[in-house]
DSSP file (Angstrom, degrees, kcal/mol; ACC not computed):
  #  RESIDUE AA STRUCTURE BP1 BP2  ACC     N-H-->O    O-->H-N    N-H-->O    O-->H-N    TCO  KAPPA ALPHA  PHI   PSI    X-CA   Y-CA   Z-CA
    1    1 A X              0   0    0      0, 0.0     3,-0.2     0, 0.0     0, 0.0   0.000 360.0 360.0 360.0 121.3  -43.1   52.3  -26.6
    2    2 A X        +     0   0    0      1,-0.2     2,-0.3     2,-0.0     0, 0.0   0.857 360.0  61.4 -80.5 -16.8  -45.0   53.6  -22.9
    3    3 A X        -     0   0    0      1,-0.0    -1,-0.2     2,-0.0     0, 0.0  -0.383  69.7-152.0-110.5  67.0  -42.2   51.1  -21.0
    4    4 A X        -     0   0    0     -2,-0.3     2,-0.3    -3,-0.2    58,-0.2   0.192  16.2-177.2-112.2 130.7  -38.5   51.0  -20.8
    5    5 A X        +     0   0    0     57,-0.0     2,-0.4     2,-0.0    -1,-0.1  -0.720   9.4 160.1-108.2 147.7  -37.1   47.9  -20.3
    6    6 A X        -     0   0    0     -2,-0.3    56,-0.1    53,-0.0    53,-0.0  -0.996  37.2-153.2-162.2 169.7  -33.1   47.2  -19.9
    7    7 A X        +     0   0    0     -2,-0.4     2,-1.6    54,-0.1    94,-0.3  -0.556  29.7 161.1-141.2  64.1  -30.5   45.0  -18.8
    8    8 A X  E     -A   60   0A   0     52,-0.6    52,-2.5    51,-0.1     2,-0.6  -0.713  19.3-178.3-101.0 113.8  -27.3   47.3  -18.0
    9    9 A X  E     +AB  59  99A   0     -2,-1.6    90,-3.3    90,-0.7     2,-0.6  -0.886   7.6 179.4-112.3 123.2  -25.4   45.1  -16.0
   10   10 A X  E     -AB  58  98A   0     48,-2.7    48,-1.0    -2,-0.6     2,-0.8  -0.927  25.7-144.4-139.3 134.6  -22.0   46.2  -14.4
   11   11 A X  E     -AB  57  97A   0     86,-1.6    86,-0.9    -2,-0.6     2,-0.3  -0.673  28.2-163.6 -79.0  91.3  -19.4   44.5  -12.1
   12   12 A X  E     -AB  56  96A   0     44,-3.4    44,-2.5    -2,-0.8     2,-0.4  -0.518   6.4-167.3-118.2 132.1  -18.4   47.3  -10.1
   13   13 A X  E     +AB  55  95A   0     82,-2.5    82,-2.9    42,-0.3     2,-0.2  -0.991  11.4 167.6-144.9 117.7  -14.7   47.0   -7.8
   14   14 A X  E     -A   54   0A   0     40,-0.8    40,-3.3    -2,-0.4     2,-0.3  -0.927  17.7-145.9-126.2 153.6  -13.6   49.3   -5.2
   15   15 A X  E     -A   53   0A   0     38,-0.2    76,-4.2    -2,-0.2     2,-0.5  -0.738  21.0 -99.7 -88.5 141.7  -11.0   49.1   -2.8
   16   16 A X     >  -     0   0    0     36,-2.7     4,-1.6    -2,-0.3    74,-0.3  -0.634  68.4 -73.3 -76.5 117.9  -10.1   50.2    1.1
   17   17 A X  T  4 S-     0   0    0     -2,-0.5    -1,-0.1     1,-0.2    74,-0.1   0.202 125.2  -0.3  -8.5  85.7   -7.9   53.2    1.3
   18   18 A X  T  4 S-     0   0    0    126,-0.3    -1,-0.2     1,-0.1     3,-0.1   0.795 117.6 -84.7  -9.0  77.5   -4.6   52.2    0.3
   19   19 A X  T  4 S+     0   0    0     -3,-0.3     2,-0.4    33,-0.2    -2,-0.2   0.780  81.4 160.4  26.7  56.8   -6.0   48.3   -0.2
   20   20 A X     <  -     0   0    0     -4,-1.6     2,-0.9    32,-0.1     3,-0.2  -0.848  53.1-102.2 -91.8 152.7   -5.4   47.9    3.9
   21   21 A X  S    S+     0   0    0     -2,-0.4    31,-0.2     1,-0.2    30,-0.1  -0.523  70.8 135.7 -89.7 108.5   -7.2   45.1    5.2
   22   22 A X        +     0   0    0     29,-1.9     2,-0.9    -2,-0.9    -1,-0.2   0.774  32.6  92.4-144.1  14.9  -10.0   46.7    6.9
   23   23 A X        -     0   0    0     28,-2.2     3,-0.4    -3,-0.2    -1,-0.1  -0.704  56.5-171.2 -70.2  85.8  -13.2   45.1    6.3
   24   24 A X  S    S+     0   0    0     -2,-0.9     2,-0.7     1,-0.3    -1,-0.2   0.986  80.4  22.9 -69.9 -48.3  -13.1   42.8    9.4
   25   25 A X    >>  -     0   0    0     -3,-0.1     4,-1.4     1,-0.1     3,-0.8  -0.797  69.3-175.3-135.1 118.4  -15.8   41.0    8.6
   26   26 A X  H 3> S+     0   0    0     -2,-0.7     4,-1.6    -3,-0.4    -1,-0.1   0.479  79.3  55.5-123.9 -32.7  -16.4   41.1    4.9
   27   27 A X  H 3> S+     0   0    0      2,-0.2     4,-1.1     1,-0.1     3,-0.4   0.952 106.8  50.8 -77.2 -36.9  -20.0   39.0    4.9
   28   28 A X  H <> S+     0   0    0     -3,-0.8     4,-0.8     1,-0.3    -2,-0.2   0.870 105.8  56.6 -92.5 -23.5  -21.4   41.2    7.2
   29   29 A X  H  X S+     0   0    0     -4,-1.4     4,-1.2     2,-0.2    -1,-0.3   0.742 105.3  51.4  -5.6 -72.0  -20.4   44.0    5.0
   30   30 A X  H  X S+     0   0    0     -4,-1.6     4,-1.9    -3,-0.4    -2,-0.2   0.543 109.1  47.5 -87.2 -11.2  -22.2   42.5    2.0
   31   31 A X  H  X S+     0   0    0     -4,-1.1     4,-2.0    -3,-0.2    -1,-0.3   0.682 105.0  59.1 -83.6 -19.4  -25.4   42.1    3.5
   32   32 A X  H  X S+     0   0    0     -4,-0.8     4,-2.1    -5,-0.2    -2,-0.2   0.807 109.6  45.7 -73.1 -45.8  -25.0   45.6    4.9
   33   33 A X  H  X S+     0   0    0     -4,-1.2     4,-1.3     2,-0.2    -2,-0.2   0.980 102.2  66.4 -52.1 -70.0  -24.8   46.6    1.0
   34   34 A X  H >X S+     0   0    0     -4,-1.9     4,-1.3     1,-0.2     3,-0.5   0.886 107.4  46.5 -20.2 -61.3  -28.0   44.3    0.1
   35   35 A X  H 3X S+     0   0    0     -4,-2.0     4,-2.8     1,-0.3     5,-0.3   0.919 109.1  46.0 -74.0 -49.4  -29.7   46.6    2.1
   36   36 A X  H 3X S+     0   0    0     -4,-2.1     4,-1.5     2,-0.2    -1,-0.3   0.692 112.3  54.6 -55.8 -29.1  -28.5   49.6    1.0
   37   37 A X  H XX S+     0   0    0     -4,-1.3     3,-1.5    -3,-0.5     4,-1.1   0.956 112.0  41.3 -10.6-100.7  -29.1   48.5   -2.4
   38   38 A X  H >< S+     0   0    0     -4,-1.3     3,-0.7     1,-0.3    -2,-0.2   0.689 112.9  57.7 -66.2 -39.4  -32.6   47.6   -1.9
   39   39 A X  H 3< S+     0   0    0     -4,-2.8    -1,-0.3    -5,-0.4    -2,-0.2   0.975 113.4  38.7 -62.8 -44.2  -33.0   51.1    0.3
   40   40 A X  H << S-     0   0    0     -3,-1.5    -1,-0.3    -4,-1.5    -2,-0.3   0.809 117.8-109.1 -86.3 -17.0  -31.9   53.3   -2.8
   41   41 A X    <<  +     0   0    0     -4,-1.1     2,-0.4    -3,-0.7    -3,-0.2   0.960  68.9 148.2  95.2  49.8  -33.6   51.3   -5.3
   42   42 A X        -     0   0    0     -5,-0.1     2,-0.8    18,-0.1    -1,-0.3  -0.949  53.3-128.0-137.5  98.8  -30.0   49.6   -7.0
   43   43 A X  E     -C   59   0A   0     16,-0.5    16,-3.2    -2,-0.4     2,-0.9  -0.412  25.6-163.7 -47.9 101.6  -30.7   46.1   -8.2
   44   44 A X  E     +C   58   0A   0     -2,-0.8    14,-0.2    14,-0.2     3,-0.1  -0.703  14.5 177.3 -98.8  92.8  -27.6   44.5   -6.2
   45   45 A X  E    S-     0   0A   0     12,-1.5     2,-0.3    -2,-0.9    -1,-0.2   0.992  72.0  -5.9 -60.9 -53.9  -27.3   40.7   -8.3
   46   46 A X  E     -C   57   0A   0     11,-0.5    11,-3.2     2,-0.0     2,-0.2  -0.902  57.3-170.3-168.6 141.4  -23.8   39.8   -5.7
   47   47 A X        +     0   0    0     -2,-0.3     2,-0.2     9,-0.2     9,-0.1  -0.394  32.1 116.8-117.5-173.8  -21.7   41.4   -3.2
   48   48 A X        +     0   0    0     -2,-0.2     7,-4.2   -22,-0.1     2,-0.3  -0.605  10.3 134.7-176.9-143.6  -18.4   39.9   -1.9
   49   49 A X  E     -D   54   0A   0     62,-0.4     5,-0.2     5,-0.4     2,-0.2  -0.896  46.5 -89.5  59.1-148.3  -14.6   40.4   -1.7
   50   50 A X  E >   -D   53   0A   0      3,-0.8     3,-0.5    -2,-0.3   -27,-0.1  -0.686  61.4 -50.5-126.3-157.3  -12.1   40.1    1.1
   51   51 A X  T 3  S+     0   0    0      1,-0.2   -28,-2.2    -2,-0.2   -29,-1.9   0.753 132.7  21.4 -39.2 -38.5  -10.4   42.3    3.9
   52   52 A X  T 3  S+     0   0    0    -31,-0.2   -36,-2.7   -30,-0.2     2,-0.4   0.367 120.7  46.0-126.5   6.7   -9.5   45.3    1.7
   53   53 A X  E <   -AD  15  50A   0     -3,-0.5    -3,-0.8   -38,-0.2     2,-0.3  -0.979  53.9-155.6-148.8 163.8  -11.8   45.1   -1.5
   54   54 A X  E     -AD  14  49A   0    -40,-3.3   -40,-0.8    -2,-0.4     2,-0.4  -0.958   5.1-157.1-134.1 149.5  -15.4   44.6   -2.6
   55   55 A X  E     -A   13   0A   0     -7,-4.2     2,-0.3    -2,-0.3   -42,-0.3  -0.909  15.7-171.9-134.6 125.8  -16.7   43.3   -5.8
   56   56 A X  E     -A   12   0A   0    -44,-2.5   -44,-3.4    -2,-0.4     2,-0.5  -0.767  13.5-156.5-118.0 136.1  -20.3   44.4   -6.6
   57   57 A X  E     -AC  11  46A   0    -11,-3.2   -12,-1.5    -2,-0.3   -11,-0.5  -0.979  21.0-177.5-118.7 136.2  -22.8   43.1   -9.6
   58   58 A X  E     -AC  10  44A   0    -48,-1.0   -48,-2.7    -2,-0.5     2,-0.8  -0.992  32.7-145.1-135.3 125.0  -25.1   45.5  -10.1
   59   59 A X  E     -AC   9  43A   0    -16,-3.2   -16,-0.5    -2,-0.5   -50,-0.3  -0.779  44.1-134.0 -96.9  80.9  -28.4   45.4  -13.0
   60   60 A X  E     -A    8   0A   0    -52,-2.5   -52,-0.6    -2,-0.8   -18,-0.1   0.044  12.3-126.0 -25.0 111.9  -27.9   49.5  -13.5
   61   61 A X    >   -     0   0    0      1,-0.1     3,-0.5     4,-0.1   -54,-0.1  -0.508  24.0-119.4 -50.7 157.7  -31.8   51.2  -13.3
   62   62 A X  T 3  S+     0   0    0      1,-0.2    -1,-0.1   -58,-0.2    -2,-0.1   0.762 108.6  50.0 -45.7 -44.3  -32.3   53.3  -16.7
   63   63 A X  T 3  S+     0   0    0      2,-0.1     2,-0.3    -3,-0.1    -1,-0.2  -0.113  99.5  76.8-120.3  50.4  -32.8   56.6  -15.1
   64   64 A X  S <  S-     0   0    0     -3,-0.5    -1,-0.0     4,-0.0     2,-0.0  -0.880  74.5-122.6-152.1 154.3  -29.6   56.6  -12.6
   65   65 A X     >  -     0   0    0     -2,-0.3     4,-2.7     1,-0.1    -4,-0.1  -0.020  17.0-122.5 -76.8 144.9  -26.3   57.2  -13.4
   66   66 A X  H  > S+     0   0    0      1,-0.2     4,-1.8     2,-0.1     5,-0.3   0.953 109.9  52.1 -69.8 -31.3  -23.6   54.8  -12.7
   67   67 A X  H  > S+     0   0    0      2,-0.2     4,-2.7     1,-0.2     3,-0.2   0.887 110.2  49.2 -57.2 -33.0  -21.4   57.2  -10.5
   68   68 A X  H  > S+     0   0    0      1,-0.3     4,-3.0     2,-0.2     5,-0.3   0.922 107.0  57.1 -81.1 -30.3  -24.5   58.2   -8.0
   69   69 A X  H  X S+     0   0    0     -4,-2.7     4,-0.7     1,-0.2    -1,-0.3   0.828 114.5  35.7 -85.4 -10.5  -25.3   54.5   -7.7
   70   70 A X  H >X>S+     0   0    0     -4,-1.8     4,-3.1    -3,-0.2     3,-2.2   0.913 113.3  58.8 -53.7 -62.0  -21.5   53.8   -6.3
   71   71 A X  H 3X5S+     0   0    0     -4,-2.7     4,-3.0     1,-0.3     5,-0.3   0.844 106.5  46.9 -36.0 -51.6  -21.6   57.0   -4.5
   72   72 A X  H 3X5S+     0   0    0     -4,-3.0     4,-1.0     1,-0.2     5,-0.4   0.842 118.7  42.6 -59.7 -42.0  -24.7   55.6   -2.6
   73   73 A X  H <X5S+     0   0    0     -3,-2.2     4,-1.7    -4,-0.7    -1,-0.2   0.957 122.3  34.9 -76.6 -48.6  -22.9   52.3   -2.0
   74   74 A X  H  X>S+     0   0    0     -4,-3.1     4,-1.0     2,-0.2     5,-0.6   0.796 120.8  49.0 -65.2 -31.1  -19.3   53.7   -1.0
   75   75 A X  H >X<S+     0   0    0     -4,-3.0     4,-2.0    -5,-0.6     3,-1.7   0.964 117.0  37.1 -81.4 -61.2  -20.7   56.6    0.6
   76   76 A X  H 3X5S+     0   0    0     -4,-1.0     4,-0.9     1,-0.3    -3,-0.2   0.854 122.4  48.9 -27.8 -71.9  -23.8   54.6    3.2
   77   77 A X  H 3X5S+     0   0    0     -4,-1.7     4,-0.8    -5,-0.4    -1,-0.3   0.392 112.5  45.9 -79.6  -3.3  -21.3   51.6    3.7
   78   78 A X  H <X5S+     0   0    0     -3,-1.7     4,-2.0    -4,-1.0    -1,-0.3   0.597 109.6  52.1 -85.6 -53.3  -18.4   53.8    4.6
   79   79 A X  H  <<S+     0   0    0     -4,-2.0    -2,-0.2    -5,-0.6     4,-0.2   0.836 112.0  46.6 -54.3 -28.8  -20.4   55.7    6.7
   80   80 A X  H >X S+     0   0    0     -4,-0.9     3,-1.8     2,-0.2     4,-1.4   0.860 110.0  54.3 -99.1 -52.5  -21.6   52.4    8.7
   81   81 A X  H 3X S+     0   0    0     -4,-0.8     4,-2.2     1,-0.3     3,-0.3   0.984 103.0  56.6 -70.2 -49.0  -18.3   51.1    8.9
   82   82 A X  H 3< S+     0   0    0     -4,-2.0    -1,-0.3     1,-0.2    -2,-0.2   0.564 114.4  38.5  -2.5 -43.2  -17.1   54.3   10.5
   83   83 A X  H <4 S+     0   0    0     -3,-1.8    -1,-0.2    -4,-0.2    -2,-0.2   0.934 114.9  53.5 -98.7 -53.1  -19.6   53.9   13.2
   84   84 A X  H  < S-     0   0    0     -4,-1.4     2,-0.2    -3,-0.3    -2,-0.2   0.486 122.3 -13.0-116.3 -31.8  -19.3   50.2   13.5
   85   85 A X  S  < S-     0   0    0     -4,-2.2     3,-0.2     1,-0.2     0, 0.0  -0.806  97.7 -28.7-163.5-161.2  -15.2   50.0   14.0
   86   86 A X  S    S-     0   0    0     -2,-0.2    -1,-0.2     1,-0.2     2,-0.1   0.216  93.3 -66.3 -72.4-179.4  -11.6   52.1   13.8
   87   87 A X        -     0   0    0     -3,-0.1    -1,-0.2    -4,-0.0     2,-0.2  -0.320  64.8-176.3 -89.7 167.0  -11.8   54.5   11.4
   88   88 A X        -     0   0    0    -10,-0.2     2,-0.2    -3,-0.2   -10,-0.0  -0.723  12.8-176.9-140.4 176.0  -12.1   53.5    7.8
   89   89 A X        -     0   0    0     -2,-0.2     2,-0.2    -8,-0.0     3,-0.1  -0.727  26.2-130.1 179.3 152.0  -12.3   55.0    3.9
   90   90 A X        -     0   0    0    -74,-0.3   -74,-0.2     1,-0.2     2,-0.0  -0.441  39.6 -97.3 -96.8 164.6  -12.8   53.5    0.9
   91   91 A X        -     0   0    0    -76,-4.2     2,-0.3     2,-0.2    -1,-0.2  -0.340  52.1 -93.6 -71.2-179.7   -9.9   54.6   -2.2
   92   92 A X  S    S-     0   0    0     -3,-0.1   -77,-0.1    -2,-0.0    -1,-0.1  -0.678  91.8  -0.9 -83.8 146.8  -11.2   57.4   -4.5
   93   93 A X  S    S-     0   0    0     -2,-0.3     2,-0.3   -79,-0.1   -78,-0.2   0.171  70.3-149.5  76.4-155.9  -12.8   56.1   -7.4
   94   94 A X        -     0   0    0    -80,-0.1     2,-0.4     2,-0.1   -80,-0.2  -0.924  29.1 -81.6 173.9 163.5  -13.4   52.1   -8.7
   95   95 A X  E     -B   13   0A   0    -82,-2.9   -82,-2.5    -2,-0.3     2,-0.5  -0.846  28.1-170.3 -96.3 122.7  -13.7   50.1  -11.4
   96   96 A X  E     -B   12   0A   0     -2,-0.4     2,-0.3   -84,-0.2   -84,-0.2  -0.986  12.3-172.3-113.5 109.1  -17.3   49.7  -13.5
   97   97 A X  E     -B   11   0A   0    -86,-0.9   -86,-1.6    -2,-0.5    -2,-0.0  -0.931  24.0-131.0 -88.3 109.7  -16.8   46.7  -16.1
   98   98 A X  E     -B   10   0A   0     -2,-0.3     2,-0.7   -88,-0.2   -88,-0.2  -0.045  33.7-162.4 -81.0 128.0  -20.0   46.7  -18.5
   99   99 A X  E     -B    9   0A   0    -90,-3.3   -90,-0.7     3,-0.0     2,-0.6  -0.966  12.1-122.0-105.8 122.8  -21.2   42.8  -18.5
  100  100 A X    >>  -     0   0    0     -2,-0.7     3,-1.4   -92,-0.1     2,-0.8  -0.643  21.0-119.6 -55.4 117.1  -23.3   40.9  -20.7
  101  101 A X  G >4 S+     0   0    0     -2,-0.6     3,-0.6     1,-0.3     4,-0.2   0.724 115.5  56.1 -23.4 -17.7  -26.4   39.0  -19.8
  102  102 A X  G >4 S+     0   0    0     -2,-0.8     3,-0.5     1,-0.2    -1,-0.3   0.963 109.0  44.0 -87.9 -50.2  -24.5   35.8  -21.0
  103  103 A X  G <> S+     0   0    0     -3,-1.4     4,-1.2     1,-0.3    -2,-0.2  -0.079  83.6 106.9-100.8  24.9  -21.4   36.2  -18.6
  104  104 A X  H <X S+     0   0    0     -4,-0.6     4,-0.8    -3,-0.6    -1,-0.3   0.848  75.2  51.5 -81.3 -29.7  -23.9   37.0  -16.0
  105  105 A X  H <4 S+     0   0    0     -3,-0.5     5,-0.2    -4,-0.2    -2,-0.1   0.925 109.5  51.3 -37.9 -68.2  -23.2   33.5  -14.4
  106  106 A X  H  4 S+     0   0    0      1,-0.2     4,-0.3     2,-0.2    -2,-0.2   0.625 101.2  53.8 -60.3 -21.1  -19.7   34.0  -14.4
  107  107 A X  H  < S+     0   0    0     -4,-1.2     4,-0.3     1,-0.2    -1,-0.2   0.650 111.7  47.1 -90.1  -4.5  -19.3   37.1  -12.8
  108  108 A X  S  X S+     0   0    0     -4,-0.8     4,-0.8     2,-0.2    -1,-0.2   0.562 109.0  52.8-100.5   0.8  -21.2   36.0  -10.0
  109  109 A X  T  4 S+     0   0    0      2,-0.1    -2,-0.2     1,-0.1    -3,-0.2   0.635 112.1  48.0-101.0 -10.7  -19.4   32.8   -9.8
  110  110 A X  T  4 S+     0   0    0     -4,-0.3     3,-0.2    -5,-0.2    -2,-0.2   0.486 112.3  49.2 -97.8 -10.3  -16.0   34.9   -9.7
  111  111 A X  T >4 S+     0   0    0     -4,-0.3     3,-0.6     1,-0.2   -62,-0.4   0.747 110.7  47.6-109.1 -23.5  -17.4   37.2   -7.0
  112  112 A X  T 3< S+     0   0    0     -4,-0.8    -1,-0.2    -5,-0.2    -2,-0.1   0.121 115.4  55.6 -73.2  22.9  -18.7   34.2   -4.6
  113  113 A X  T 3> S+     0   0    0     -3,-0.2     4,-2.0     2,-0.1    -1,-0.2   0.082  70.1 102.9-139.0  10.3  -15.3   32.9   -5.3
  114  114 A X  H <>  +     0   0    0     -3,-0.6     4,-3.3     2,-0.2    -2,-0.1   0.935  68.4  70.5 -74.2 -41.0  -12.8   35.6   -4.2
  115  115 A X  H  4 S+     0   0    0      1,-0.3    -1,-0.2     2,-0.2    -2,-0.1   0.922 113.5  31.0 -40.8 -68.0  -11.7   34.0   -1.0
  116  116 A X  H  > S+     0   0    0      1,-0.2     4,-0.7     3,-0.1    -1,-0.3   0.710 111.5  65.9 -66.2 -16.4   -9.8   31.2   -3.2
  117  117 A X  H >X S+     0   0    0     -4,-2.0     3,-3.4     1,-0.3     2,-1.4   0.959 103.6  45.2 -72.7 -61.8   -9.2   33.5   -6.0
  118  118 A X  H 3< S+     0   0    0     -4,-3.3    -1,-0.3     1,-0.3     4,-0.1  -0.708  87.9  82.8 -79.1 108.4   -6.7   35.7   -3.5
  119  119 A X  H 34 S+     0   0    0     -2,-1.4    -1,-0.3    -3,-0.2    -2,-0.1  -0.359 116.7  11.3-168.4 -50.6   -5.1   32.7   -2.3
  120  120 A X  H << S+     0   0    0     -3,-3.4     2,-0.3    -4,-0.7    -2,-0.2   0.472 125.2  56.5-125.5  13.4   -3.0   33.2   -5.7
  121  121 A X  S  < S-     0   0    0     -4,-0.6     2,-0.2     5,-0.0    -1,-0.1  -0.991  71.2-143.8-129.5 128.4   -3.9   36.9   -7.1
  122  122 A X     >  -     0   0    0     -2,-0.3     4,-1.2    -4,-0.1     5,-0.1  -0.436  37.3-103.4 -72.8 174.2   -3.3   40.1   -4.7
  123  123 A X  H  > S+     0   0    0      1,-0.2     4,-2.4     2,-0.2     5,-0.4   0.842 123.1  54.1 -67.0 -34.0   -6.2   42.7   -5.5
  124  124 A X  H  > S+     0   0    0      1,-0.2     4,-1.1     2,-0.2     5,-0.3   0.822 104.3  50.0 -87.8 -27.9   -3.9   44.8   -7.4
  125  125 A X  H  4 S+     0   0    0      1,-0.1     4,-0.3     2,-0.1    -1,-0.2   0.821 114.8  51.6 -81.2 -11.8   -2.7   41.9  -10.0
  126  126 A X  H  X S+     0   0    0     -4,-1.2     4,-3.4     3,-0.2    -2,-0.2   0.882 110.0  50.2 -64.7 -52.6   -6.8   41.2  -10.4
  127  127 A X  H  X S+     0   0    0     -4,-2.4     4,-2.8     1,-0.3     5,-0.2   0.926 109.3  44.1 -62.6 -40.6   -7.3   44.8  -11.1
  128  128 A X  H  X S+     0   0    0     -4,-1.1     4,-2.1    -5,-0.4    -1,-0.3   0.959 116.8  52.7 -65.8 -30.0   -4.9   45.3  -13.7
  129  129 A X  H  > S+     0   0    0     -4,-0.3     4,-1.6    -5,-0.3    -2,-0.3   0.954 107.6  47.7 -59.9 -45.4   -6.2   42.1  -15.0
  130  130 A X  H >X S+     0   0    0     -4,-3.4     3,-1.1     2,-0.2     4,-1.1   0.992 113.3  47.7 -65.3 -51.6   -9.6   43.2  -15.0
  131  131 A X  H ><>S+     0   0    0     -4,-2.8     5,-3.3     1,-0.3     3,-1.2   0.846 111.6  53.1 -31.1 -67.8   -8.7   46.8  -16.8
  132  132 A X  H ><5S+     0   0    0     -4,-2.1     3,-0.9     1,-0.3    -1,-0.3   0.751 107.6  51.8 -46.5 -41.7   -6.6   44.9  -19.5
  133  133 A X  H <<5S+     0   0    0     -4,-1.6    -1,-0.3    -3,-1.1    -2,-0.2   0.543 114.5  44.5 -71.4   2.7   -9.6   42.4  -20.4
  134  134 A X  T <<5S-     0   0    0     -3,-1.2    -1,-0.3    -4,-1.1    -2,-0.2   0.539 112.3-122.2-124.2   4.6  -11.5   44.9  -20.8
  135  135 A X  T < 5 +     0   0    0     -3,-0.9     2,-0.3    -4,-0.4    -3,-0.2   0.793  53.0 152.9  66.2  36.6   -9.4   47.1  -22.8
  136  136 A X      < -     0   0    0     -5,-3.3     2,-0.4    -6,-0.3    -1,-0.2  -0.901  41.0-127.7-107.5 142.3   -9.4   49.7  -20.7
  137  137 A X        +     0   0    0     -2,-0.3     2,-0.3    -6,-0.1    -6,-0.0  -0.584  35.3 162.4-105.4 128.3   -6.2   52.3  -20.7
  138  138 A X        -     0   0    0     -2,-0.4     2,-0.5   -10,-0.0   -10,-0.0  -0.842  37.4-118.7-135.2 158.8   -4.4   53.2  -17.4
  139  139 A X    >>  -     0   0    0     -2,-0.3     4,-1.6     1,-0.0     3,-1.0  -0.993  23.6-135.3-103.1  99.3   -1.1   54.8  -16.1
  140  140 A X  T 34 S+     0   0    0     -2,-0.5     4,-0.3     1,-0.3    -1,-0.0   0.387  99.0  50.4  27.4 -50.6    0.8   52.5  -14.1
  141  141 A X  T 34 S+     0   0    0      2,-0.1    -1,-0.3     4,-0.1     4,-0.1   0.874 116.8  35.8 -86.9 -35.6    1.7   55.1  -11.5
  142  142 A X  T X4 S+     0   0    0     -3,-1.0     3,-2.6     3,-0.1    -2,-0.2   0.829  94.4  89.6 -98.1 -34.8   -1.7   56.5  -10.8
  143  143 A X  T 3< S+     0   0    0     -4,-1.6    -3,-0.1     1,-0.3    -1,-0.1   0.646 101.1  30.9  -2.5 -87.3   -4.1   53.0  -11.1
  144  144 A X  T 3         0   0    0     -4,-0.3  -126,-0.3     1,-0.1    -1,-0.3   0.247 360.0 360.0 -85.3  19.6   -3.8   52.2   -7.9
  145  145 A X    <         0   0    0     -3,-2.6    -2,-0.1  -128,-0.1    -3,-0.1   0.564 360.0 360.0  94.9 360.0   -3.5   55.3   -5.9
């Protein structure tokens, strides 16, 4: 085959250094991503979150790694917020949940939806939720930092 074709799509969740609201403005934010997306060459399907978290769908290229293409995201948009207001940090690490092309609908209707979603979920009863649907295994004390 000369072409390699793929669909690795992953819903990607990080949080602001102990999940403080500091994303003042949280749109301007996710366009701020778009671009860095586009700039580093990271198909960005949906940005959003609120004041202390972001929830990114991301169509993985083939030939980069899932860690560099966070790194790129956290590290640029950290760096910009830095400049841009008081000083800010993202937590260490984040949550990659592996999507299917079928629930590609839904995760983008659950990340344009977050505003009403924390209305009745804090960020940390979402996370654990997400980990647990996805069967992935965590320590209680260390999860969230």
């Amino acid at each position: 085959m000369s072409h390699t074709y793929s669909s690795v799509l992953v819903h990607c969740v990080f949080s602001t250094k102990d999940r403080r609201d500091l994303i003042r403005e949280p749109r301007l934010l996710w366009r701020y991503l778009a671009g860095i997306a586009q700039a580093k060459q990271i198909p960005l399907a949906a940005a959003g979150g609120t004041a202390n978290h972001v929830h990114l769908l991301v169509d993985l290229p083939p030939t980069m790694q899932l860690a560099h293409a966070v790194q790129q995201l956290k590290g640029n948009s950290s760096h910009w917020l830095n400049n841009e207001k008081a000083p800010f940090a993202w937590q260490q690490g984040y949550g990659a949940f592996a999507i299917g092309a079928s629930q590609r609908a839904n995760v983008l209707s659950y990340i344009a939806n977050q505003e009403e979603h924390h209305k009745k979920w804090s960020f940390e009863q979402e996370f654990i939720a997400l980990l647990r649907k996805y069967g992935i295994e965590y320590d209680s004390r260390f999860v969230l930092g």
